[in-house]
C-alpha positions as a printed Julia matrix, in Angstrom:
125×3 Matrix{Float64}:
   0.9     0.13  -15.86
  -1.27    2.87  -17.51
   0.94    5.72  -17.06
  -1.33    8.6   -17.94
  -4.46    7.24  -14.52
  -1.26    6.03  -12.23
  -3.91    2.76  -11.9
  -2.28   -0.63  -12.33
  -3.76   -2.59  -15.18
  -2.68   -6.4   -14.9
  -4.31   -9.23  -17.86
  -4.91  -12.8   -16.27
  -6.26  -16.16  -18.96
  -8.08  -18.59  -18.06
  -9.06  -21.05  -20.33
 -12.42  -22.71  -19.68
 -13.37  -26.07  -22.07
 -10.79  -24.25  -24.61
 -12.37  -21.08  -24.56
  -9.93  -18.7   -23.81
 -11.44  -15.46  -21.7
  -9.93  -12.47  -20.1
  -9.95  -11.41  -16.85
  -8.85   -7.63  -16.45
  -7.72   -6.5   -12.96
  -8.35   -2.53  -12.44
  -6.92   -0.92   -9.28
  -5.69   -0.09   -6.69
  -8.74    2.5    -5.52
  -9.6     3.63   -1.82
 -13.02    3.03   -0.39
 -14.61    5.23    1.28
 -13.33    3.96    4.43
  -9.52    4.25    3.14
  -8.54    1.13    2.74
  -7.38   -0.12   -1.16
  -9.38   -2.61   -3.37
  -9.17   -3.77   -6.91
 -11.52   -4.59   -9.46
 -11.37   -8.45  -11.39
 -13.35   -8.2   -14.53
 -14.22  -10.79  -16.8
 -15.05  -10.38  -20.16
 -16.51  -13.26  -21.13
 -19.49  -13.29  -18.96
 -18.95   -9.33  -17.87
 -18.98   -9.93  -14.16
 -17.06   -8.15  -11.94
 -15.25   -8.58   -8.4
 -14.18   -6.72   -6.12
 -11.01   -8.11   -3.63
  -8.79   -6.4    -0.46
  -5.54   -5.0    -2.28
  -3.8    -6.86    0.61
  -4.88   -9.74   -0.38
  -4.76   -9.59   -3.87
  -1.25   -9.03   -2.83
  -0.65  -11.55   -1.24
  -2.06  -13.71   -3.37
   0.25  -12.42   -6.08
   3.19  -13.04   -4.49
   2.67  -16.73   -2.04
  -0.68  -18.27   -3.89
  -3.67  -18.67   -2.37
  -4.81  -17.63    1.1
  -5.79  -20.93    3.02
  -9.11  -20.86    4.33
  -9.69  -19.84    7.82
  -6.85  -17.4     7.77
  -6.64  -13.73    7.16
  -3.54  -10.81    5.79
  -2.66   -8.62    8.24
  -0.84   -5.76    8.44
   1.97   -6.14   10.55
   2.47   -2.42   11.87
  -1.28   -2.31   11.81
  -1.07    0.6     9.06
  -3.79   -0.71    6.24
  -2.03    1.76    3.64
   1.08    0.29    4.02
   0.78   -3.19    1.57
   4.11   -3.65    0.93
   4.27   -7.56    1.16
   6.92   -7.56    3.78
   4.41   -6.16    5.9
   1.61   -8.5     5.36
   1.36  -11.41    7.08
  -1.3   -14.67    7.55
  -3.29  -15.59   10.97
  -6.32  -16.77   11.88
  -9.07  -14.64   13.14
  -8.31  -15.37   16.67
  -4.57  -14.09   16.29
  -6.21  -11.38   14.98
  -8.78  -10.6    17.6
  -6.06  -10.79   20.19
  -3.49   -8.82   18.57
  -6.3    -5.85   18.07
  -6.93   -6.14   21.76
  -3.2    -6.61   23.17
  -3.21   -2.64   20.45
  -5.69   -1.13   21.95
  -5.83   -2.77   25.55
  -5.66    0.86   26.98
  -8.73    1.86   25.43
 -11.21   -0.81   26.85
  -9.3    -0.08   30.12
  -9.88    3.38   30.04
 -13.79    2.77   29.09
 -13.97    0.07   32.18
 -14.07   -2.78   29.33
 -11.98   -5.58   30.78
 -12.37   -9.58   29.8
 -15.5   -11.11   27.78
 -16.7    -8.05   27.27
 -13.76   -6.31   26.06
 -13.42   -9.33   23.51
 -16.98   -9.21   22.04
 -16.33   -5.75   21.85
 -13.61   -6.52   19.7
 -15.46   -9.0    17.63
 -18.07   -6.48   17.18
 -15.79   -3.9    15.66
 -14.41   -6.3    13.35
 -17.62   -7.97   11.94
């Protein structure tokens, strides 16, 4: 950890055909919407990605994230990443526990069934 910036700076190798590379992993920062990212950049071909601290996380600490699912945050706080409160489902979990959360609001706006759910979906895509 860089101790003067307070920004974690992790080194990953990989070795492609014996060419050993660097990838550099800059972060956490907040987007403008809050929520933390980090930066994976390689300096052999100088590309960089961006990936969800959450899942970076997780990835960290239980491998790779299956396809299909998605981290969530199990108190539904996406500042709080500690890995005890991240968990794996799929987008449908998801999608219901967001509505079963905020089930008073589509009730209070007359949203109620289908339409409450594509709601949902829409807020999410």
């Amino acid at each position: 950890m860089n101790g003067s910036s307070g920004r974690i700076f992790i080194l990953g190798v990989r070795v492609p055909k014996l060419n050993i590379c660097m990838i550099k992993t800059y972060g956490p920062y907040f987007r403008k919407d809050g929520r933390h990212t980090v930066v994976h950049y390689d300096t052999e071909t100088k590309s960089r990605r961006t990936q969800v601290y959450s899942r970076y996380l997780w990835e960290q600490h239980n491998g790779p994230i299956p396809k299909g699912l998605h981290v969530d945050h199990i108190d539904s706080d996406p500042h709080n990443n500690d890995i005890s409160n991240l968990q794996l489902l799929t987008q449908a979990e998801n999608n219901k526990k967001y509505y079963n959360e905020n089930k008073e609001k589509f009730v209070e706006n007359g949203k109620k069934g289908a339409e409450a759910s594509r709601l949902v979906k829409s807020k999410l895509d």
